[in-house]
N, C-alpha and C positions, 0 to 999 in steps of 0.2 A: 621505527618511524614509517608512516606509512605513503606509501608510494603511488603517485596518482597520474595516469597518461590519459591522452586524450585520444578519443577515434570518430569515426564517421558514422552519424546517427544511420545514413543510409546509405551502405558503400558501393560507387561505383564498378567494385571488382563483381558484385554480384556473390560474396562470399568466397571468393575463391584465393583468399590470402596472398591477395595481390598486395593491397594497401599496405602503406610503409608503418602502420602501427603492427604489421602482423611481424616487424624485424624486432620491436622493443619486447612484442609480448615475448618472441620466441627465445630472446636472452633473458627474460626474467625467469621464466620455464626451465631454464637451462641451468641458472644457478640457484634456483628454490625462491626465488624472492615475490612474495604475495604482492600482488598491486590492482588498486581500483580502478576500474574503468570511466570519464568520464565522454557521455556521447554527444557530437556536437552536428547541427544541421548546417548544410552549406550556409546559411544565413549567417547563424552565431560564428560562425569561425571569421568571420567579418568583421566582427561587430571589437569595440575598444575592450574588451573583458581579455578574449582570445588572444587578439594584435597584442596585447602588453604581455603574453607568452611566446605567439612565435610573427614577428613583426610581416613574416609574409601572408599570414592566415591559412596558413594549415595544418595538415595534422603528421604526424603525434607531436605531443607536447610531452615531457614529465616533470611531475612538480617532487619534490622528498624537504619538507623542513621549508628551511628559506631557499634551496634551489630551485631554481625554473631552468630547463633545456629545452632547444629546438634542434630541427634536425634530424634525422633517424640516427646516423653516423655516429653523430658526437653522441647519443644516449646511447646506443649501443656501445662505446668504447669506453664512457661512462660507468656502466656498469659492469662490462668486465674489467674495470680499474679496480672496482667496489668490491669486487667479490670474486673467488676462485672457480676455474673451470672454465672460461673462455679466451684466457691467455698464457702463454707457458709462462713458466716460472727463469727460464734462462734467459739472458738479456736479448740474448744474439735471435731466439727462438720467435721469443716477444718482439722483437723489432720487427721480424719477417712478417709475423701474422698482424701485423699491422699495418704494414704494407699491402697487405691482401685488402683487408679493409679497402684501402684505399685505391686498390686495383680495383676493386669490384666497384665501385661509387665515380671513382675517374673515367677508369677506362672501359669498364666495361656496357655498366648501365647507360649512357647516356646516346649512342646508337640504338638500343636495344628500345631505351625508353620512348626516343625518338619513333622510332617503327610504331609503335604501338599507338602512338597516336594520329601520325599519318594513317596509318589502316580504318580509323574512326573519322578524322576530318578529313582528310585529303582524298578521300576515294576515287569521287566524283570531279576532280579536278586534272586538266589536263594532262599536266605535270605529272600525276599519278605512279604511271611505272615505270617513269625513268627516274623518280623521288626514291622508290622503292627500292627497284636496283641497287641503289649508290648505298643509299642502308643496308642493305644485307650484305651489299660485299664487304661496308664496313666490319661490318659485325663476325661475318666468316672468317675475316683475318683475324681476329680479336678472341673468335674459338679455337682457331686451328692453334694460336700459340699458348691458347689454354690449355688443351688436349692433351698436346707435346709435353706442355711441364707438369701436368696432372700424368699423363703413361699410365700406369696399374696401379698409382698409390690410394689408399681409401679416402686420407685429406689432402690438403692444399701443400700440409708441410708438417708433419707426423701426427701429432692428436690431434682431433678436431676444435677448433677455436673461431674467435668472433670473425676472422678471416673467411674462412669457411659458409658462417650463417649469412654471413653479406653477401659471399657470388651467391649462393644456390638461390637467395632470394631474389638476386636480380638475373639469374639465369630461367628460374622457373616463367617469368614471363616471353620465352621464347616457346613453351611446349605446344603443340599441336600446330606448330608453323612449319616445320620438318625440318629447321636451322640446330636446333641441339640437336635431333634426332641424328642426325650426321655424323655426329660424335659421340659412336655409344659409349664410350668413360664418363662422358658426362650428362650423359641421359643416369647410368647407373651411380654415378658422383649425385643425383639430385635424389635418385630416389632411395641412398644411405640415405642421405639427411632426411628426406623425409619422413623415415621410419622412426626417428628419434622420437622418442617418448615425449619428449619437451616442446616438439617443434608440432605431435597430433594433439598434445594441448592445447596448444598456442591459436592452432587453425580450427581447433573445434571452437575454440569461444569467438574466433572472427564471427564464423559462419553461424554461430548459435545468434550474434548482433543481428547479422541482415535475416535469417529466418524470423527472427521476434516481428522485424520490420517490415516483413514483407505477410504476417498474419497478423497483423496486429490491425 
């Protein structure tokens, strides 16, 4: 049955597998599952076609059969329901890595995401560096006890699973701000993951989208 997500005709990451369709590709990568791409313009994700897929208009979406999901989260835990290789097979295993999941989407992204957009609107506003601050210290605390319970292990919590694919994705948007750098386990915790065969798929067809878009 074929498998169809949606992304950004032209992505604000600038190719840099920021955008939350680069978490669905890198778990279908992960467990071999072929899936079409379709691309949508800030417009169309507006527009009633889109909304009757993800009611807040944005992206990714996946469609398989009669299913429609929205959400990165829920398609990513989706499919490693679906199929082998992104969650243990032990109950107690599988619980933990989905806890992760939901560490990474709870607790971790949402300072991180925060930052990031402050840095883009909030620059030039008074407020500015004392907005700033309060974020990063957020977030320092949020590393440091990442760190601690990551120590020397290569994953989150023995093989690599969809736990895993969620922080490093939402980790990756702190590089070149010197906040991971801080903790080299998890500077080198991002870039295991991203040596993953699955996950330089995943980001070459991101970034093959916005090249098309940006010579076309």
């Amino acid at each position: 049955m074929t498998v169809t997500i949606t992304a950004f005709e032209r992505s604000p990451d600038r190719g840099r597998g920021l955008a939350r369709d680069m978490r669905v590709r890198w778990a279908l990568e992960e467990v071999g599952q072929a899936y079409d791409v379709r691309l949508l313009s800030f417009g169309a994700m507006k527009q009633p076609a889109h909304l009757a897929l993800h009611p807040f208009g944005q992206i990714p979406t996946y469609e398989e059969g009669d299913l429609a999901l929205f959400e990165s989260g829920a398609i990513v835990f989706h499919i490693a329901e679906r199929h082998a290789g992104l969650l243990p097979d032990d109950a107690n295993a599988r619980a933990r890595a989905i806890a992760w999941m939901f560490a990474a989407l709870n607790t971790l992204e949402p300072p991180i995401f925060e930052r990031a957009l402050a840095t883009i609107f909030e620059r030039d506003e008074p407020w500015y560096a004392q907005r700033l601050r309060a974020l990063e210290d957020s977030i320092g605390k949020r590393l440091g006890a990442l760190s601690s319970r990551l120590g020397d292990a290569e994953w989150l919590d023995g093989a690599f699973s969809a736990g895993d694919l969620l922080m490093v994705t939402v980790l990756r948007r702190l590089q070149g701000s010197g906040l991971l750098e801080d903790y080299p386990n998890l500077s080198a915790y991002v870039a295991r993951a991203e040596a993953r065969p699955a996950y330089q798929r995943a980001f070459d067809a991101q970034l093959a989208v916005f090249t098309a878009a940006s010579t076309g």
